[in-house]
C-alpha distance (Angstrom), angle and dihedral (degrees) to the residues before:
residue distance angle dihedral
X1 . . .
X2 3.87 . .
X3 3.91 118.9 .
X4 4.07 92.1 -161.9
X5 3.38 96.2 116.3
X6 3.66 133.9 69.3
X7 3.47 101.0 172.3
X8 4.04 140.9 31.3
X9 3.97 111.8 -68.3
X10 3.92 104.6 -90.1
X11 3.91 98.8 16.0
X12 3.87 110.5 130.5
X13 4.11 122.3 -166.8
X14 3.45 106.9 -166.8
X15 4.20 109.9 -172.9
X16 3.63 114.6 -134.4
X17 3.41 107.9 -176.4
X18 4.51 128.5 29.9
X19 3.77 86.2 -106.0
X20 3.74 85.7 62.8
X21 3.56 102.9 46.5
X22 4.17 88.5 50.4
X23 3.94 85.8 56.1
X24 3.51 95.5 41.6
X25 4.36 89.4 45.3
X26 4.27 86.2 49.3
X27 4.20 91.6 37.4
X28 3.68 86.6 50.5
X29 3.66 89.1 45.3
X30 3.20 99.2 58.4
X31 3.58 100.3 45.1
X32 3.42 94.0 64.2
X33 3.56 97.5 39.4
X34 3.80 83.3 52.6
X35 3.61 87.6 49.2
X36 3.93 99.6 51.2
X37 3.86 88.7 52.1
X38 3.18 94.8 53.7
X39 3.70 101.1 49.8
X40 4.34 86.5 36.1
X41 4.49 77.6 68.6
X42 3.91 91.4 39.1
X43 3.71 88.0 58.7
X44 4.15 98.1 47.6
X45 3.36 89.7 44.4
X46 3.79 98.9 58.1
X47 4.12 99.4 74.3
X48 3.77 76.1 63.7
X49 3.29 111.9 41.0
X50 3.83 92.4 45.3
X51 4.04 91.4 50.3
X52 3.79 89.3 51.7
X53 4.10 92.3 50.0
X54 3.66 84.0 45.6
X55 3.83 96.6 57.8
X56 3.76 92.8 36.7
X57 4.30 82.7 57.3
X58 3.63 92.2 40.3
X59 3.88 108.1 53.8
X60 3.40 112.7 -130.0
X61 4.11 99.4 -48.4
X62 3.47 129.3 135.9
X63 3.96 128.6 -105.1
X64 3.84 115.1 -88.1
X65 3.73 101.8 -86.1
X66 4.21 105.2 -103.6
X67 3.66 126.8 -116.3
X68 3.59 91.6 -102.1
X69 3.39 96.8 77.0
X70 3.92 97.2 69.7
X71 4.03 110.0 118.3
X72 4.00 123.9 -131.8
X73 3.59 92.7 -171.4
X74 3.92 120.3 111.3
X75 3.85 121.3 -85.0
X76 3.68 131.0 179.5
X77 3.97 126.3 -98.4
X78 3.29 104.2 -105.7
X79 4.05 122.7 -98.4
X80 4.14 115.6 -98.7
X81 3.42 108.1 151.6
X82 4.19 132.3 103.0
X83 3.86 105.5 -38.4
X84 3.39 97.4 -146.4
X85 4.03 87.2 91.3
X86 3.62 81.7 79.3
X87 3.94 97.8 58.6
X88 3.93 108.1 68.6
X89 3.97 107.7 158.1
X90 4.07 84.7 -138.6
X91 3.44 87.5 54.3
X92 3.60 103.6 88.7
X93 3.98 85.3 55.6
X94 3.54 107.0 40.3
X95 4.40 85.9 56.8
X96 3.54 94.8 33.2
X97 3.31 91.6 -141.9
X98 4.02 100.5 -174.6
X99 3.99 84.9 55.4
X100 4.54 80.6 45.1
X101 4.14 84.4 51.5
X102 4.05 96.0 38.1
X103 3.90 88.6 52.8
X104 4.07 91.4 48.6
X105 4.07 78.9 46.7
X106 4.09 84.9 -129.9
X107 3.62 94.2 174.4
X108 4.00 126.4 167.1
X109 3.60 116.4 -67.9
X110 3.89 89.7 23.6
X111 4.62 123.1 126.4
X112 3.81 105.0 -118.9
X113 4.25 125.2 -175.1
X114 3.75 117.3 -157.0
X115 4.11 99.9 -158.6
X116 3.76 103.8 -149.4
X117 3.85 100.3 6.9
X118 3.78 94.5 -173.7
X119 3.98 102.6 172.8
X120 3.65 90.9 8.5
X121 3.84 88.4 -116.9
X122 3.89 96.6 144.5
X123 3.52 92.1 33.6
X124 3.67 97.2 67.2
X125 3.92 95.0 37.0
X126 4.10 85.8 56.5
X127 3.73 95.6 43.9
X128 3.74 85.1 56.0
X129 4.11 90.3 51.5
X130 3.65 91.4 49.6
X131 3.76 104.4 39.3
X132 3.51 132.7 -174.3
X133 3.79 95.8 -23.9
X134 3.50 100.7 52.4
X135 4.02 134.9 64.5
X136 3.74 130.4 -129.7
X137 4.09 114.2 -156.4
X138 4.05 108.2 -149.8
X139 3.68 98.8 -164.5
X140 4.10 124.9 -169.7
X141 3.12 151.0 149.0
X142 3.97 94.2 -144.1
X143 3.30 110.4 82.3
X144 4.02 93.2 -163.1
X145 3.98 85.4 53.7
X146 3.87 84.3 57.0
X147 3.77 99.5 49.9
X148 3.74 85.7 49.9
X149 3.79 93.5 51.2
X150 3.55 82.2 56.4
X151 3.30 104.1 42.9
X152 3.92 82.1 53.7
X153 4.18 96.5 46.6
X154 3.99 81.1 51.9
X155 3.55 102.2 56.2
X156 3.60 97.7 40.9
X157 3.92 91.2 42.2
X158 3.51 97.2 -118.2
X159 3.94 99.6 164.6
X160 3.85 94.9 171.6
X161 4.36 94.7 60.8
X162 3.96 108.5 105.4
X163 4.05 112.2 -172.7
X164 3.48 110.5 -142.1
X165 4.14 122.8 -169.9
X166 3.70 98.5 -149.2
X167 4.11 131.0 177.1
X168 3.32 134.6 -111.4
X169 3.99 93.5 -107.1
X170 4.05 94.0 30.5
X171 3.95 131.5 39.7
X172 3.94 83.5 -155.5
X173 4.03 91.9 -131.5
X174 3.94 133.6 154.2
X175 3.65 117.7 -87.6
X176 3.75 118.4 -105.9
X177 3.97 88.0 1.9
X178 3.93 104.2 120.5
X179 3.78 141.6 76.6
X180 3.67 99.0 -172.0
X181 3.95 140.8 -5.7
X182 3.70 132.3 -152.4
X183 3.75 130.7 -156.9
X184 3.54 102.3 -164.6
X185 3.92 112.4 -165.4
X186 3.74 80.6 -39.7
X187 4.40 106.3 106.6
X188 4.22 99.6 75.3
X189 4.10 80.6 57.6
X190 3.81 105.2 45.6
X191 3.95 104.3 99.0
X192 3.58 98.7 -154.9
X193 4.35 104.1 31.7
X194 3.86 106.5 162.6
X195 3.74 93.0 49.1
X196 3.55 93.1 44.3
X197 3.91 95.8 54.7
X198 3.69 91.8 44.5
X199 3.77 90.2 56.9
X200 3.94 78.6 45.0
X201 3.28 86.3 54.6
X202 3.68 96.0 59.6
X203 3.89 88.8 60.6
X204 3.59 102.0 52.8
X205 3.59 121.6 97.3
X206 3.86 125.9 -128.5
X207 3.99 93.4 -83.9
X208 4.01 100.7 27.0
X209 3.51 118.1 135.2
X210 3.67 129.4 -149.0
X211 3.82 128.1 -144.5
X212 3.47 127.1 -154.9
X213 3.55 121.8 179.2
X214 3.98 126.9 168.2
X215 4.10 140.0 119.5
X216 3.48 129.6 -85.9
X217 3.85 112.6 -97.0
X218 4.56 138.6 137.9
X219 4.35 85.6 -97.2
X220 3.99 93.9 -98.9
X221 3.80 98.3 67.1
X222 3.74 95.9 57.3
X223 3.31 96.4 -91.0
X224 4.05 144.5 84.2
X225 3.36 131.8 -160.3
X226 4.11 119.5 -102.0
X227 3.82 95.1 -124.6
X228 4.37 93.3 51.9
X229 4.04 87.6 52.2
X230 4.17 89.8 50.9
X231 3.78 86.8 45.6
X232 3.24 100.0 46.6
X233 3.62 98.7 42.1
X234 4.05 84.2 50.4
X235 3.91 83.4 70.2
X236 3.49 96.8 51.5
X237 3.51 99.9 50.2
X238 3.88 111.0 -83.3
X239 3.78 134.8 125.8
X240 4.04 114.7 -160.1
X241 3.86 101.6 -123.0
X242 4.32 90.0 172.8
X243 3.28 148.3 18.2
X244 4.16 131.2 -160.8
X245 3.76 136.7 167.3
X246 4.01 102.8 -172.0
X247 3.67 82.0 108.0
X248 3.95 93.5 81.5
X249 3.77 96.4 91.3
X250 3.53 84.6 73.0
X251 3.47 93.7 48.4
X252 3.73 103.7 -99.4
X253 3.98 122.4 119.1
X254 3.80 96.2 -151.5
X255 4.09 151.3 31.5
X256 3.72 107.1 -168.8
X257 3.61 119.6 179.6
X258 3.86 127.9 -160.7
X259 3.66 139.1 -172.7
X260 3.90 125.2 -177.6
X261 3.54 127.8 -110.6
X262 3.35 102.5 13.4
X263 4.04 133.4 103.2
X264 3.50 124.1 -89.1
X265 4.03 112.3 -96.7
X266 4.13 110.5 -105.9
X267 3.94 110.9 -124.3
């Protein structure tokens, strides 16, 4: 918008008399002052305005997570080796991993992501919970876990498994497509954990939950300590809502479960 112009396009005032030119000096005055003012608001309101019209074109997302949130602390090199580490027979009762799936409230029909699906172990046994109507996200960043995983989801006919090759900072899902998210001995390994679960974030829907469950540890020894994941998943968004530790049979320390938006539960 351009503030040149006092007056219509072609109009001339021509004073005639001193009177005149005073008025026209303080009319001309004025305009501009007018003018200045009202561009001087223009300008402080367009952080504003131009965060508004970006929410209105974005849904209701979140911002981009910043730069800032990038960890220095140490993480674990990621796991590559034989999978079949991951498929204990005791395993489904030492983690009790229907009591894991009836805490998430994974139900049939519901949109699951298992961050850092390795074998694809709870992958299959939550496609099974949520059955034909529901989807079950098998995020990595090994692509030879993934072709496993659906190698696996083929042979058993498990329709409802979709592989996804995610990032160390992103797990690459749909917005607004999940009900509940586990990390399953997965957190001391991801390289880049705040940014990832505020992209996470971005997926959930209003009453998802997310599960993290893993042992206590310094981040290098496969392993991090309970109080770093609640602090760090603080920054990205997440409120602890619960807390368990009849995961240790399986050799983890800690279940923690997290919602967003909501207060932290009193103990």
């Amino acid at each position: 918008m351009c503030y040149r112009h006092a007056f219509p396009p072609g109009f001339a005032f021509v004073p005639s008399t001193a009177q005149d030119v005073r008025g026209y000096k303080i009319v001309r005055y004025t305009v501009r002052l007018l003018a200045s003012s009202i561009l001087a608001v223009l300008l402080a309101l367009a952080p504003a305005v131009g965060a508004e019209l970006c929410g209105v074109a974005g849904g209701i997302q979140s911002q981009a997570p910043a730069r800032d949130q990038r960890i220095k602390r140490p993480t674990s090199v990621p796991y590559t080796g034989d999978l079949s580490i991951f498929e204990d027979p005791k395993r489904d009762e030492n983690l009790q991993i229907n009591r894991v799936m009836d805490l998430l409230k994974i139900k049939e029909g519901s949109s699951v992501a298992d961050i850092g699906a390795g074998s694809g172990w709870f992958t299959v046994r939550a496609a099974r919970r949520v059955g034909g109507k529901g989807n079950v996200y098998a995020v990595e960043i090994n692509e030879e876990f993934l072709d496993h995983i659906q190698q696996r989801a083929d042979d058993e006919k498990l329709a409802n498994i979709h592989t996804v090759l995610g990032k160390e900072d992103d797990p690459l899902l749909p917005a607004e497509s999940l009900d509940a998210a586990l990390l399953l001995k997965t957190y001391h390994e991801i390289a880049q954990p705040i940014l990832l679960l505020a992209r996470l974030r971005q997926s959930l829907r209003p009453e998802a939950l997310l599960g993290i469950i893993d042992r206590n540890g310094n981040g290098r020894d496969h392993g991090i300590s309970k109080r770093t994941v609640i602090n760090e998943a603080k920054d990205a968004g997440f409120k602890l809502v619960d807390e368990y530790d009849f995961v240790k049979p399986d050799g983890m320390d800690y279940f923690l479960v997290f919602r967003v938006g909501v207060a932290t539960q009193e103990r």
